[in-house]
C-alpha positions, 0 to 999 in steps of 0.5 A: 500500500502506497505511504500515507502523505506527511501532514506538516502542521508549521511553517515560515512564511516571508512575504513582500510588496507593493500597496495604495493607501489612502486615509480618512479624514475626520473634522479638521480643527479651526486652529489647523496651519494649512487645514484646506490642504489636507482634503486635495491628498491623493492615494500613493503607493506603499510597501508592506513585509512580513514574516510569520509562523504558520501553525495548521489547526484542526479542520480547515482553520489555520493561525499565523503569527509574526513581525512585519512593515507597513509604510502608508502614503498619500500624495498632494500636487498644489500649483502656487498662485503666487509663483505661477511656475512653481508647482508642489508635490510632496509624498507623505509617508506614515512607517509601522512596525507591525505585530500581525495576527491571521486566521485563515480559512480554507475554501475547499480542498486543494486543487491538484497544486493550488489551495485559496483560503480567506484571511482574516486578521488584526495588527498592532502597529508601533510608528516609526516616522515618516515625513507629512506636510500636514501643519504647513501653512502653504502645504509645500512644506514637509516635516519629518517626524519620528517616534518620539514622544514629541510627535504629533502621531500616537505611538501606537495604533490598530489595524484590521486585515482582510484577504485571501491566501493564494498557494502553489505547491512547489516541487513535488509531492515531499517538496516543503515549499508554497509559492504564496500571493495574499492580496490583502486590504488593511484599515487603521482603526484608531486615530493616528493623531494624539489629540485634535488640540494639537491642530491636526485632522483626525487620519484613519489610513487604509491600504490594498495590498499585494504580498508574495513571497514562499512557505516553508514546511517545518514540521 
């Protein structure tokens, strides 16, 4: 009778890629410097990694856990009106260590090398810096920031993820190997800004995202 298949239950995964982030802005305060500005940002383009340790459970479920990065971005393009040839573009960057947690659900049996799952998670994200022209009162000025307690950002914040886990079975049959694409969408739930005292309009970034990378088996 033929062996039956090794069932690996842990695995390493090490994803990378690009995202678009937006925001949502809350009532901007009166006492803002440059409060009109915020509302003419646009969606730019981020990154996001991470690396997490898989553990399968029982039936279809699986939990991961680990370390990763999540760069969120806006961009604002202003044409002065006193210097008519002068025009602005700026790239706001919001950098996270992150702390992910996934639960994923499988959506059927594999088929031949490919198996999809749902995705669902939540993060803790710890801000390391960036650059914002936000409390600039042309909006042409940028101010890089980091994460200190003199920050305007609160030092820490949540997000929520949804997404699919998309994998392809690389090599054959006793290969530990996956192939691994996870589009995925991420919102901030709480505020970024530490107080509305402080002038700055209440920001809520979300992103779509679209990891790749490979899994390893352990064990």
């Amino acid at each position: 009778m033929p062996a039956a298949p090794v069932v690996r239950r842990w695995s390493l995964l090490a994803l990378v890629g690009p995202t678009l982030s937006y925001r949502l802005l809350g009532p901007i305060p009166a006492s803002a410097t440059g409060a009109g500005f915020a509302q003419y940002e646009r969606p730019a383009a981020g990154l996001g990694a991470q690396v997490q340790l898989r553990r399968v459970l029982s039936g279809r479920w699986a939990l991961a856990m680990g370390l990763g990065y999540q760069e969120y971005a806006t961009r604002l393009a202003l044409q002065l009106r006193a210097q008519a040839d002068s025009a602005v573009h700026q790239r706001d960057t919001y950098r996270l260590l992150t702390l992910p947690v996934q639960l994923s659900y499988a959506l059927g049996v594999p088929r031949g090398r490919l198996a999809t799952a749902l995705l669902l998670g939540a993060e803790l994200g710890w801000y390391q810096g960036g650059r914002s022209t936000e409390g600039s009162d042309c909006g042409c000025q940028q101010q890089g920031y980091s994460s200190a307690a003199s920050s305007p950002y609160r030092p820490w914040s949540v997000a929520f993820s949804l997404g699919l886990d998309l994998r392809y079975h690389v090599g054959g049959p006793a290969s530990r190997w996956q192939w691994l694409v996870q589009p995925t969408g991420r919102y901030v739930l709480s505020p970024f800004v530490r107080s509305q005292a402080l002038g700055y309009a209440r920001r809520q970034p979300f992103s779509l995202g679209l990891l790749t990378g490979f899994s390893w088996d352990l064990r």
